[in-house]
N, C-alpha and C positions, 0 to 999 in steps of 0.2 A: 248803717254800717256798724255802727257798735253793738244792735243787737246782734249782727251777723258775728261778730269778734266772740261775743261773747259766748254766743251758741257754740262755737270751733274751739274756744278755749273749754267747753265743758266736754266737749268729746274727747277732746284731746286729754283732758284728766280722767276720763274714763276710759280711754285707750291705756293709759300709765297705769292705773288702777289694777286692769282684767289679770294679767302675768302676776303680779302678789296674790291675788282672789285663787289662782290655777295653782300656785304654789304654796298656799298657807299650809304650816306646821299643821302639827296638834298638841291636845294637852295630856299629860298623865294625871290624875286624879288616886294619890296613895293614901287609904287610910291607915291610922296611926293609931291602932289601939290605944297602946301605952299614956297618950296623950288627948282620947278623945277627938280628934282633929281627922283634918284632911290638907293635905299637901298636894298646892298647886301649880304642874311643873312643866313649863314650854320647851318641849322635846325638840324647835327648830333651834335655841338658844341653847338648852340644856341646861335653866335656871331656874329656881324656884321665883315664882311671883305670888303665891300666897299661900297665907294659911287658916284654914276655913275650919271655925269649931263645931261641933258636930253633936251624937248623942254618944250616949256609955258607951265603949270597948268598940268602937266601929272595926268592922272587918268586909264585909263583900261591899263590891264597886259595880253598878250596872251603867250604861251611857248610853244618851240619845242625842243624837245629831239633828232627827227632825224633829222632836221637842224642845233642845236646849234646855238639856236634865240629866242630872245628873242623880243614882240614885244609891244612898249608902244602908246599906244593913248595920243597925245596932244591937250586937249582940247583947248585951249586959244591960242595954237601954229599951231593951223590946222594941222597938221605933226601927222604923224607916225614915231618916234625915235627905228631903228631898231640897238639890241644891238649882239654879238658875246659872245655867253657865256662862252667862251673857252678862252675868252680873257678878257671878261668882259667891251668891247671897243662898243663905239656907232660906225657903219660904214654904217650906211644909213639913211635917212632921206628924208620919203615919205609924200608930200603935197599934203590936203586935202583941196578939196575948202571950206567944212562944217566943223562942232562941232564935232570933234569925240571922242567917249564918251568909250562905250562897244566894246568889241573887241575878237573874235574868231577865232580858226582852227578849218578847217576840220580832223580827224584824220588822214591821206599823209599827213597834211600840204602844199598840193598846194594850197590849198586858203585860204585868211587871210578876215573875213569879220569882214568888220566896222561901227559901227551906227553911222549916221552922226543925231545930236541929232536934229539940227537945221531944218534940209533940210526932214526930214521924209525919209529920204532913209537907205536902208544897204546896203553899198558897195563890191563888191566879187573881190578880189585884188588876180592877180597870185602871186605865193609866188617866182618864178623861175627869174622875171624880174621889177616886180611893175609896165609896164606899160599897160598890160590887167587888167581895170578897168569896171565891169556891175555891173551898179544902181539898187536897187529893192527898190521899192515903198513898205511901210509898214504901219504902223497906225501912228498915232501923239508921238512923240519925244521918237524914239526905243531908250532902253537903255541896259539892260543886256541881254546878245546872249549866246546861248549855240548849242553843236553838239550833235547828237543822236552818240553812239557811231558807229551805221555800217557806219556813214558817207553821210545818203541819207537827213537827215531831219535838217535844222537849225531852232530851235527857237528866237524869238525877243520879250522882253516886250515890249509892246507898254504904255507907261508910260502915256500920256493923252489919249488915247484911250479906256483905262480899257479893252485891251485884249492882247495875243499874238497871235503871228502870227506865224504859222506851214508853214515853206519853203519847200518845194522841190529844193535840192539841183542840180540835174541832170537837169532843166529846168527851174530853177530860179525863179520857179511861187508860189505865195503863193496858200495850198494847202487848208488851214482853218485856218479862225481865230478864237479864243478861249476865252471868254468872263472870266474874273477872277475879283479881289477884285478892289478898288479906288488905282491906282496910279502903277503897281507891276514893281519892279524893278529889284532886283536881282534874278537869275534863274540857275537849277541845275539837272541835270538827276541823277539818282542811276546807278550804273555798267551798266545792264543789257539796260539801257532806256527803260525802262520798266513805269517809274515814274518822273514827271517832275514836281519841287518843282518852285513855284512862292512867291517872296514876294510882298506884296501888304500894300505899305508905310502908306498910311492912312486909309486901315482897320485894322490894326495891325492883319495884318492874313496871312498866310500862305496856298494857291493854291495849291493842290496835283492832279495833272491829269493822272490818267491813259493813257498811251498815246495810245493805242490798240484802247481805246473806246472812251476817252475825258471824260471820266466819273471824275466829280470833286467833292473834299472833302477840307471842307475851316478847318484851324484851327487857336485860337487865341495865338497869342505870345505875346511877349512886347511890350515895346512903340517904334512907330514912327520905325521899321525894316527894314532892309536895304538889306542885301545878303543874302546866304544860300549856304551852303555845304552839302555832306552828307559821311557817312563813305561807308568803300569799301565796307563791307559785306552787306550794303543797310539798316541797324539795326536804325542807328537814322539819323537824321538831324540836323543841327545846323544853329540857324538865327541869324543874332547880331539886337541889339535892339540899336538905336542909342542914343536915350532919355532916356533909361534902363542903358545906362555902363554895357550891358551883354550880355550875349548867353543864347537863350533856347536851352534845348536839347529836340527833341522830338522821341519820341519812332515810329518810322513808321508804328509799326501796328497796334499799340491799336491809332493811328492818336491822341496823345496828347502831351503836352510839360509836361516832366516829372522831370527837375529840371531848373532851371537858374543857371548860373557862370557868377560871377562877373567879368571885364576885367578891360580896360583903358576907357580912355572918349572917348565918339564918335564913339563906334567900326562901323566899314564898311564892307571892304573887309573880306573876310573869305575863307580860302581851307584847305582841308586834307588834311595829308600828308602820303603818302602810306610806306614809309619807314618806319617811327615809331610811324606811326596809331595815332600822336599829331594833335590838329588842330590850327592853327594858325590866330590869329586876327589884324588887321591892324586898329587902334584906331587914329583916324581922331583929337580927343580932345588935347591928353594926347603924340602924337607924340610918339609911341611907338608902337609896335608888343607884344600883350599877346602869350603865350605859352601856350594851352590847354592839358592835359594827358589825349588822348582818350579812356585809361581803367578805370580812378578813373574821369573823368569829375571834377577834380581839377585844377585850376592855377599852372598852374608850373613855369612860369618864366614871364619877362618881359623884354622886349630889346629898347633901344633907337633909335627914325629913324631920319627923316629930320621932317620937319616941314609939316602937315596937309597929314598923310598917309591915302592912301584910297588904294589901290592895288586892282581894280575890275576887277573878273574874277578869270582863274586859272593862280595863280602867281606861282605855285610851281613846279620849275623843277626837274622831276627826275635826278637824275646824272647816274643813270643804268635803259637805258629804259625799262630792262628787268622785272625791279620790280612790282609786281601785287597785 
């Protein structure tokens, strides 16, 4: 009888258990130049719980869920600061002959590629060893990368260039490059990759490419813009304006920006968050993480980080990779 109790009391906290496992948060992971660091902040609570020191001027944020990794680009440090997110512990540190800036996975996460900003290359790093390393030649100073979601295609701004550049992933070859605004920098697919969002720093415009056709649609935002996210359903986009202190929000079909929200100073980094459809800003001025409410496009909060956060890239880990 008491083994029986006992067996029924373990389901029974494993029934208690499943509904938290099905609704776990996630985390933001904001790198802090200014302080070397990385700020770690639970987007269920909206609190910072750590802060995780790192190498020189950190700036791009890569995340893996089915690794539990975290991985940061150090610009000033040549380094790749690889974090344990289970632990919240730095236990690797991959050196970079060049400036590495922007920073992606493939969806497996076996390959972590890196724009090295200096050198005009993006780097294809195994994720299993760090020491299979293949350079790919891209346009003048790549900075924000992103993956098609099936995993065949990487994108690259090419920030003096004035285009990006369409990789083939399976053969490393650039497939096309894509002529966009003056300067574009941050970069962003909708779900589907269907739609590849470019920002273009000093046209104050925003790059919509059909990625099927390459067929483009420019649209104007605020000042002097930085990154871009978009929500899951593909419905809007979000840019941060850095000389604005704001976010457009634009409606993707009717291609316009259909309100601003005001943040912190200097917003940069930007990502959604699938968990509770909030989008979150990392404000380079004002050293702080804004809190976006993705149904009212209201400010909801505001969180303290290290000094000069930029978090570029997808910084936001799920904590249930299961969530959609």
């Amino acid at each position: 009888m008491h083994t029986l109790n006992t067996y029924l009391n373990a389901l029974f906290a494993i029934a208690l258990a499943m509904p938290l496992i099905a609704n776990a948060g996630s985390i933001a992971y904001i790198t802090n130049q200014g302080s070397n660091s990385v700020s770690v902040i639970d987007l269920d609570k909206n609190i910072l719980i750590k802060t995780i020191s790192v190498g020189k001027a950190p700036v791009g944020v890569a995340v893996s869920s089915k690794l539990n990794r975290v991985y940061i680009s150090n610009v000033e440090g040549q380094s790749i600061s690889v974090i344990d997110s289970t632990s919240n512990q730095v236990i690797a540190e991959i050196a970079i002959k060049g400036s590495p800036v922007g920073i992606t996975l493939t969806p497996d996460s076996r390959t972590l590629f890196v724009a090295d900003w200096y050198d005009d290359l993006v780097l294809a790093i195994d994720t299993s060893d760090f020491k299979n390393v293949k350079p790919i030649s891209v346009g003048k100073a790549p900075a924000g990368m992103v993956v098609s979601p099936d995993g065949k295609t990487l994108y690259v701004a090419n920030r003096d260039s004035n285009d990006v550049s369409a990789i083939d992933i399976a053969t490393l070859s650039i497939r096309a490059r894509i002529a966009v605004g003056i300067h574009p920098f941050g970069l962003a697919l909708n779900r589907e990759g269907s739609e590849l969002y470019v920002v273009n720093v000093q046209s104050n415009s925003l790059s919509v490419i059909t990625t099927a056709t390459s067929e483009i649609a420019a649209i104007k935002v605020g000042d002097h813009p930085y990154c871009v996210t978009v929500s899951n359903d593909g419905k809007f986009a979000y840019v941060t304006n850095t000389q604005g202190d704001n976010v457009s929000v634009i409606d993707t079909r009717l291609r316009k920006v259909i309100s601003r929200i005001d943040v912190g100073e200097v917003p940069e980094g930007i990502s959604y968050d699938l968990a509770t459809g909030n989008i979150v800003v990392a404000n380079w001025g004002s050293d702080s993480v804004s809190i976006i409410n993705g149904f009212s496009n209201q400010l909801e909060s505001n969180i303290a980080t290290g000094k000069q956060s930029r978090a570029f890239g997808n910084f936001i880990l799920q904590s249930s990779p299961e969530i959609k």
